[in-house]
C-alpha positions in Angstrom: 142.5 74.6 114.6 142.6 78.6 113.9 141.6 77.5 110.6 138.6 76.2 111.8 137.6 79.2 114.6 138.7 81.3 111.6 135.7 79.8 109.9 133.4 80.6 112.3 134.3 84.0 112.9 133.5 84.6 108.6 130.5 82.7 109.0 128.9 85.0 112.4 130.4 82.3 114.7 127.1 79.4 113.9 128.1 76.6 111.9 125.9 73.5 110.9 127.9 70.0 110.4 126.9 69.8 106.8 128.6 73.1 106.1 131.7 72.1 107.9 131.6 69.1 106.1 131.3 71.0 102.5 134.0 73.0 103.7 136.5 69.6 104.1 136.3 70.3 108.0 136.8 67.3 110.0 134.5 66.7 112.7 136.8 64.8 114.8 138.9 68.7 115.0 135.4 70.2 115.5 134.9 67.8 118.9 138.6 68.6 119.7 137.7 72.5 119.8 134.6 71.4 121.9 136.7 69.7 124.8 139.1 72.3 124.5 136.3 74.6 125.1 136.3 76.7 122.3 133.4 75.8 120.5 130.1 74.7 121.6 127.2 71.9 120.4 124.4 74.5 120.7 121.9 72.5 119.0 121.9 68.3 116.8 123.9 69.5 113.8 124.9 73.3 115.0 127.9 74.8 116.7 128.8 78.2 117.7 132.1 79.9 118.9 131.8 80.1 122.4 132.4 83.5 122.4 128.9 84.5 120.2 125.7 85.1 121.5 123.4 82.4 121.6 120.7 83.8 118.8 117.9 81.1 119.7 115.6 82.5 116.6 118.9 82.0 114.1 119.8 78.7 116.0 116.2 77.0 115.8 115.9 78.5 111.9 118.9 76.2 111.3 117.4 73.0 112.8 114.4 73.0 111.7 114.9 74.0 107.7 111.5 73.7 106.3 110.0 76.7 109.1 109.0 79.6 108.7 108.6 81.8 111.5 104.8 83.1 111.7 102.2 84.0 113.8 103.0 85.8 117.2 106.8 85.1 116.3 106.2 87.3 113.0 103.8 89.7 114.1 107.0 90.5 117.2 109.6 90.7 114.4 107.4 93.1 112.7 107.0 95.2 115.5 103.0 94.5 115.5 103.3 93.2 119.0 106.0 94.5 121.6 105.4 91.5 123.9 108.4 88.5 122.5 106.4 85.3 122.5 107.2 82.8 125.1 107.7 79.9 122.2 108.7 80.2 118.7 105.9 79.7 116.4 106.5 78.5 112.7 104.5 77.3 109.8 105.5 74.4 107.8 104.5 72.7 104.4 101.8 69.8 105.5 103.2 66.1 105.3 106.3 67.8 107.3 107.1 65.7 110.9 108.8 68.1 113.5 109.1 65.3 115.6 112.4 66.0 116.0 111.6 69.6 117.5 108.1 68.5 119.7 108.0 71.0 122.4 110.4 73.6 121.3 108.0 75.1 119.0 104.2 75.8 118.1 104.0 74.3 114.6 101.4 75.6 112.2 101.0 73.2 108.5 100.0 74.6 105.5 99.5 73.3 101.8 102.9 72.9 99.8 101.8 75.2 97.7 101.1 78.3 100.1 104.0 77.4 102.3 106.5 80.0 100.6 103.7 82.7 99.6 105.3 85.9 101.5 108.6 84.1 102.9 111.3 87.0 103.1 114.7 87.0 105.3 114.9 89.3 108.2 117.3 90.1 111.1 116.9 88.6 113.8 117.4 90.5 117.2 121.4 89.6 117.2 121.4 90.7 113.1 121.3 87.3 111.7 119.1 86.8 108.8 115.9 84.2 109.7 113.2 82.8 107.5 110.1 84.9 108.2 106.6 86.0 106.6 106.5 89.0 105.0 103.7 91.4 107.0 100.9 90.9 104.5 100.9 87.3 105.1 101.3 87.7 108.5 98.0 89.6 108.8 96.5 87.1 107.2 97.9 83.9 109.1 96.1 85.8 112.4 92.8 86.4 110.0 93.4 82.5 109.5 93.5 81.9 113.6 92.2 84.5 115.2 89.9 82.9 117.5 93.4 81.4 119.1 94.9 85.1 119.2 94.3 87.1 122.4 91.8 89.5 121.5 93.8 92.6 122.5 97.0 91.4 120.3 94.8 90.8 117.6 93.2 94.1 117.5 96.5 95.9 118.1 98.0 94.0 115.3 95.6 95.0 112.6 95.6 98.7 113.6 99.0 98.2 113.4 99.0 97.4 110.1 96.5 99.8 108.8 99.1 102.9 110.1 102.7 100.6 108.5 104.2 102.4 105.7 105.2 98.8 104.6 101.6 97.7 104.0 100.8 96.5 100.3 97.2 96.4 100.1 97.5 95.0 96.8 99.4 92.1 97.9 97.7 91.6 100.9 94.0 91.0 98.7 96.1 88.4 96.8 97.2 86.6 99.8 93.8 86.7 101.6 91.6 85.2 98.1 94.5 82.6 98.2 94.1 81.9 101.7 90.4 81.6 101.7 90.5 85.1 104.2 89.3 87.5 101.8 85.6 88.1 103.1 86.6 88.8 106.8 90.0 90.8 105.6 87.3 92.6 104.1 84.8 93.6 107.2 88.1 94.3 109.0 89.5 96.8 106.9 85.9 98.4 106.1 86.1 99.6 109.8 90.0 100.2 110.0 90.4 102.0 106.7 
């Protein structure tokens, strides 16, 4: 049983059951550690040490593998926005079925194709790494829905941009022609620039 909490402590204290599983843990010891009280069923398929913090971003990455955290989640993470949103919002690869997660999430789709255009890891508040868009495709996943985007956020988000060091301008013009943005990117940064 230290074996096991050992395990948890290497891996930042979240496990998922297919892990444990490739790892040869039994999941009759994992319940045992659960009654005992010394680990905890956070989420279906993910357990924690009970003495971790609950990182919900990390935790919901885990669950829901094909998401990538976008829109007012990313623009938060990027420090475009210094309001945390109220739900997670993700983007996954159309043909995808959350129903699984209905509720817990605001679920964007997106063609298979473009689904991993600007996907990079980042920490998470607690230091864990989470799937995430990188800030040029953020930009232009708010370009994509802006009319849904509180007007002030929006605004605040593309001056916020314009001043990052961590802009690529270069990458960004590829990710708006692919994204069919490119002509409003355009009157945007003719008045930001």
């Amino acid at each position: 049983m230290d074996d096991i909490i050992s395990l948890f402590e290497a891996h930042g204290g979240t496990m998922r059951t297919q892990d444990l599983k490739n790892m040869g843990v039994s999941l009759l010891s994992v319940e045992k550690l659960i009654e005992q009280g010394l680990l905890e069923r956070v989420q279906y398929g993910v357990y924690t040490d009970k003495k971790q913090w609950d990182d919900e971003l990390y935790l919901f990455s885990l669950r829901c593998k094909k998401g990538i955290y976008s829109h007012d989640t990313a623009l938060y993470l990027h420090g475009l926005n210094d309001r945390a949103p109220l739900t997670f919002y993700m983007t996954l690869p159309s043909g995808y079925n959350p129903y699984r997660f209905r509720g817990e999430a605001k679920f964007y789709y997106i063609a298979k194709d473009l689904h991993e255009m600007g996907l990079m890891q980042m920490n998470s508040p607690f230091g864990r790494n989470i799937p995430v868009y990188d800030l040029d495709r953020t930009v232009c996943d708010i370009l994509r829905n802006e009319s849904r985007l509180d007007a002030f956020v929006f605004s605040e988000a593309m001056k916020g941009y314009v001043r990052s060091e961590k802009k690529n301008l270069m990458r960004l013009r590829e990710y708006a022609k692919a994204l069919r943005v490119y002509n409003k990117l355009g009157r945007y940064l003719k008045v930001l620039l």
